[in-house]
C-alpha positions as CSV (number, residue, x, y, z in Angstrom):
1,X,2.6,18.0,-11.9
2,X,1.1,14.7,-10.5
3,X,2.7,11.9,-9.7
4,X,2.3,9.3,-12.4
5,X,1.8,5.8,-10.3
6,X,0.7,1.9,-11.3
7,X,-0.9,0.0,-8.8
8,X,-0.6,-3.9,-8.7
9,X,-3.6,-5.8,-7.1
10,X,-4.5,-9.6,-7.2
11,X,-8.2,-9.2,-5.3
12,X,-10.6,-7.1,-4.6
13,X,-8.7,-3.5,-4.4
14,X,-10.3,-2.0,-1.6
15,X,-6.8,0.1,-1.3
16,X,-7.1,1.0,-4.9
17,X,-10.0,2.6,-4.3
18,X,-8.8,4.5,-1.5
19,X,-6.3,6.0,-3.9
20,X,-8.6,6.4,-6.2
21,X,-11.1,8.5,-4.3
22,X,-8.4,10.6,-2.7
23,X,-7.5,12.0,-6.3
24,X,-11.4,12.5,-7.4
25,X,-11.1,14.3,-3.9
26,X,-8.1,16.1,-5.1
27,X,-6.2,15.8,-2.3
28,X,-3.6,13.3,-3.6
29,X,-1.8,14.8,-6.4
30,X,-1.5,11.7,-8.9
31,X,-2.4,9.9,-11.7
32,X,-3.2,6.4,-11.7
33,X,-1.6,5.2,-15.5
34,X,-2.1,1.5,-15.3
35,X,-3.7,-1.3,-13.4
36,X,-2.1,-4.4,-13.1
37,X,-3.7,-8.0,-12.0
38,X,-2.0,-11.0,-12.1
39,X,-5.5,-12.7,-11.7
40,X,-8.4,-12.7,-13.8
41,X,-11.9,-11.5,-12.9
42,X,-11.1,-9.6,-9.8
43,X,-13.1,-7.1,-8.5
44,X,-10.3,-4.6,-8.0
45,X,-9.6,-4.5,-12.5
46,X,-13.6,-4.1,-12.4
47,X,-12.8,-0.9,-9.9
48,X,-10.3,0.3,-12.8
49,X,-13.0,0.0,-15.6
50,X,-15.6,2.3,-13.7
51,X,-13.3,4.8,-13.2
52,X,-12.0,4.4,-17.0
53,X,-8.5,3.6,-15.5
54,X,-6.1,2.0,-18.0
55,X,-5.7,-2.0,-16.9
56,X,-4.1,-5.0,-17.9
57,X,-4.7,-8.9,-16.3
58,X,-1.3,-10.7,-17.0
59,X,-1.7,-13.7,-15.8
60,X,1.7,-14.9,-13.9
61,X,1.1,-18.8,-14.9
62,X,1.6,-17.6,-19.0
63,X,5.3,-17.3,-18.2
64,X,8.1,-19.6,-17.6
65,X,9.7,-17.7,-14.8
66,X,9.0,-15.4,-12.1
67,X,11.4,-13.3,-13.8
68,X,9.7,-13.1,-17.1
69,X,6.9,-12.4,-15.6
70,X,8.5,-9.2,-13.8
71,X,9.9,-7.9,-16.9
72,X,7.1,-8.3,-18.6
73,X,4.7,-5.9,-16.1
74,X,8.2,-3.8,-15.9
75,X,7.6,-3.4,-19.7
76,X,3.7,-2.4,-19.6
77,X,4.3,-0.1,-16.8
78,X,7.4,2.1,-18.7
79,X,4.9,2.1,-21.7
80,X,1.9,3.3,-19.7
81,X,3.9,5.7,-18.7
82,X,5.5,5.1,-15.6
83,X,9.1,6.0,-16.1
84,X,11.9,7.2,-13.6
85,X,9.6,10.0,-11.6
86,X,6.8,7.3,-11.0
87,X,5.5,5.1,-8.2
88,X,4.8,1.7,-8.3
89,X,1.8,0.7,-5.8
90,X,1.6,-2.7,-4.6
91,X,-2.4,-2.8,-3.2
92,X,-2.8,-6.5,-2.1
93,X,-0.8,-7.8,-4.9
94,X,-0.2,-11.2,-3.6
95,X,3.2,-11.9,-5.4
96,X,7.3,-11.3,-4.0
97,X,8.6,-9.5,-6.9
98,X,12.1,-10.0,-7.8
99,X,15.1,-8.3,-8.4
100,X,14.6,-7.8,-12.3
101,X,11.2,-5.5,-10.9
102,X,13.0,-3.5,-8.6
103,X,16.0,-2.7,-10.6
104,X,13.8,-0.9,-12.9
105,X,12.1,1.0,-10.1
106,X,14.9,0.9,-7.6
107,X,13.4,3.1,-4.6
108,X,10.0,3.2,-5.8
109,X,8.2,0.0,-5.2
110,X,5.9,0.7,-1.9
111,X,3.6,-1.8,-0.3
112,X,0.9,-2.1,2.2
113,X,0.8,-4.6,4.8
114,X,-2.3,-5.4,7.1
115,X,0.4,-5.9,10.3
116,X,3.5,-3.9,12.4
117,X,6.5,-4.6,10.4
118,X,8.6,-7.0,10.9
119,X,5.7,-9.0,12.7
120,X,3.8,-11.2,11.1
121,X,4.9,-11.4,7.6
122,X,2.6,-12.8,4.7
123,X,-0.6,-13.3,3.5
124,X,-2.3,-14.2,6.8
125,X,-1.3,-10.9,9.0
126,X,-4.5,-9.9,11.1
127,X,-5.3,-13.6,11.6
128,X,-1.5,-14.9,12.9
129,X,-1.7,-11.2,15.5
130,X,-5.1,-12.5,16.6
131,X,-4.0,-16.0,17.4
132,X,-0.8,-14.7,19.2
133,X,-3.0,-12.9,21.4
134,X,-1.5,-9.2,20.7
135,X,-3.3,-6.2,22.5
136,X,-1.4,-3.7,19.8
137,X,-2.0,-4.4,15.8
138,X,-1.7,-2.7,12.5
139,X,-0.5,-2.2,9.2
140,X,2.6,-0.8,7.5
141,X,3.4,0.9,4.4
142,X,6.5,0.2,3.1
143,X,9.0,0.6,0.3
144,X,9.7,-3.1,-1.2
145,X,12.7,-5.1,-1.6
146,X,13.4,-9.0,-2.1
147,X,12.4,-10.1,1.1
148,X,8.4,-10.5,2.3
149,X,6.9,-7.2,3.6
150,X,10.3,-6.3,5.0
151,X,11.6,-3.3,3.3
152,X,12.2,0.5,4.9
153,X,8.6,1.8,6.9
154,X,7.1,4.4,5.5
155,X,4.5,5.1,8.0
156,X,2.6,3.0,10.8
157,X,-1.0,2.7,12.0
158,X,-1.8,1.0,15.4
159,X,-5.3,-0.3,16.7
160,X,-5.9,-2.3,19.6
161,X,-6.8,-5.8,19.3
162,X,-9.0,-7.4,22.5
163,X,-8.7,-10.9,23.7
164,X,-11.0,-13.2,22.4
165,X,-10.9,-11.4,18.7
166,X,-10.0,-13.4,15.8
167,X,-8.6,-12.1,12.4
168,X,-11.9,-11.8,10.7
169,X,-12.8,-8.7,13.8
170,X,-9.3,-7.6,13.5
171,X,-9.3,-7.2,10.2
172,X,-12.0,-4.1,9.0
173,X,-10.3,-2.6,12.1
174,X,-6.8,-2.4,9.8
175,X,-8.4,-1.9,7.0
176,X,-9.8,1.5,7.5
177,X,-7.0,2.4,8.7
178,X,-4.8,1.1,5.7
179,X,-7.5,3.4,3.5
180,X,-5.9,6.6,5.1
181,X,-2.0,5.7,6.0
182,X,-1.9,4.4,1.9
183,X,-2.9,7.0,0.1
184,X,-0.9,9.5,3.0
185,X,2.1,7.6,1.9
186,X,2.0,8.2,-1.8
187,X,1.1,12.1,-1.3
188,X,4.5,12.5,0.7
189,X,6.4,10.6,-1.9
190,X,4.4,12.9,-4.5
191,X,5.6,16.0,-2.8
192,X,9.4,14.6,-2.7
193,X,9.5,14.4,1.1
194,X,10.6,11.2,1.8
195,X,14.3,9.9,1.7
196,X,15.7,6.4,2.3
197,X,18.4,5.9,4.5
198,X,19.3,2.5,5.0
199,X,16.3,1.0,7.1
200,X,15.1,4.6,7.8
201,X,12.4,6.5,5.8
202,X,13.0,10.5,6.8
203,X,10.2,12.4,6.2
204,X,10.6,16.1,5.5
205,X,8.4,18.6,7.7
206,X,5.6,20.8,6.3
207,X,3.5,23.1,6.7
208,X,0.6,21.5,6.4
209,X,-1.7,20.8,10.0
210,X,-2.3,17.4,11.2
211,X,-5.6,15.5,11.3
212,X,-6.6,14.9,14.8
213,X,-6.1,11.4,16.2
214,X,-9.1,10.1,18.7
215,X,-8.6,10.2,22.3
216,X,-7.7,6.8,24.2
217,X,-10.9,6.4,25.9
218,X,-13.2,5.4,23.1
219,X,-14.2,2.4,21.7
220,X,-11.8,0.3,20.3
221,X,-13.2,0.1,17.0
222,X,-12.1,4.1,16.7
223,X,-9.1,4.5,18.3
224,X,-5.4,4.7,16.0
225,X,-2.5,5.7,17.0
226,X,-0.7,6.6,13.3
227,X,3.3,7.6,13.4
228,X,3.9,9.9,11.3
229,X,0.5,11.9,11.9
230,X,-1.9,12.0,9.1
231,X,-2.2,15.3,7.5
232,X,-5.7,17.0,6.9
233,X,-7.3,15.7,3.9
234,X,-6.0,12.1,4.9
């Protein structure tokens, strides 16, 4: 049975589309029920209409409070079909949900964030790690709660960031690497194998072989280091 999931976006959906094409490539066993944008005329809802995915654009500003406007995508997302076995994908959804959107998906609200949890929080990730002057950035997936990319880690990917580099080099970097760790993410939770335990996310062992990680003495625009290892297809 696959995993019935609704992704939230607010821009282009670049990690939409990696979720996208790693069902087409069957690899990722679920079903993408509904779209969600609280923007109109994004590229990532055009992304959902050539792959004749169900969407809706609700725009945030029609409602009085941030609340209404949770309940209101909790609503479409129960009626697309999202109920208590599905996921709930935020893919650049640029929006802190509140507590009325994660009651009704308590546990199942995951996120991806272009930085190592808990650094650099927010919209401006790979740029505020370039400015530091890090040598190690990243991105996280997480599962969500009330507080700004701050919730329980799913899984980690690492590349090296050189002196000199500002967020816009940084950040295709990250990106391909978010296009494998996300869709990883919601294949484990497909196959039940995660478990949340307190600030911990366990993973339960397969038997599936890992995809090989690069060596350490290539170019840096190659190397990852990824905790927990991808799997092959990812």
């Amino acid at each position: 049975m696959k995993l019935p999931v609704a992704v939230l976006v607010s821009g282009s959906g670049s990690n939409l589309q990696s979720i996208i094409d790693r069902i087409e490539q069957g690899v990722l066993d679920a079903e993408i029920k509904l779209v969600v944008s609280n923007r109109a005329g994004v590229f990532g809802i055009e992304r959902a209409k050539r792959h004749n995915l169900p969407y809706k654009v609700m725009l945030h500003t029609d409602y009085r409070s941030r609340e209404a406007f949770d309940q209101a995508m909790v609503d479409a997302i129960v009626e697309a079909g999202v109920g208590d076995n599905g996921l709930v994908a935020m893919a650049g959804f640029m929006r802190i949900v509140t507590s009325v959107f994660l009651r009704a998906f308590e546990g199942r609200v995951m996120n991806i964030h272009p930085a190592l949890v808990p650094s650099f929080p927010g919209v401006n990730g790979q740029a505020d790690a370039a400015d530091y002057g890090v040598k190690i950035a990243g991105c996280t997936v997480h599962f969500v709660d009330e507080q700004m990319d701050h919730g329980p880690v799913v899984i980690q990917a690492a590349v090296p960031c050189q002196a000199g580099e500002d967020g816009n080099v940084l950040a295709p970097r990250i990106l391909k690497l978010e296009h494998r760790v996300y869709p990883q993410a919601i294949q484990w939770y497909a196959e039940d194998r995660l478990r949340i335990a307190g600030r911990h996310v366990e993973l339960k062992v397969a038997g599936r072989p890992c995809a090989r990680q690069p060596k350490a003495d290539i170019e840096p625009e190659t190397y990852a280091l990824v905790w927990p290892p991808l799997e092959e297809g990812f």
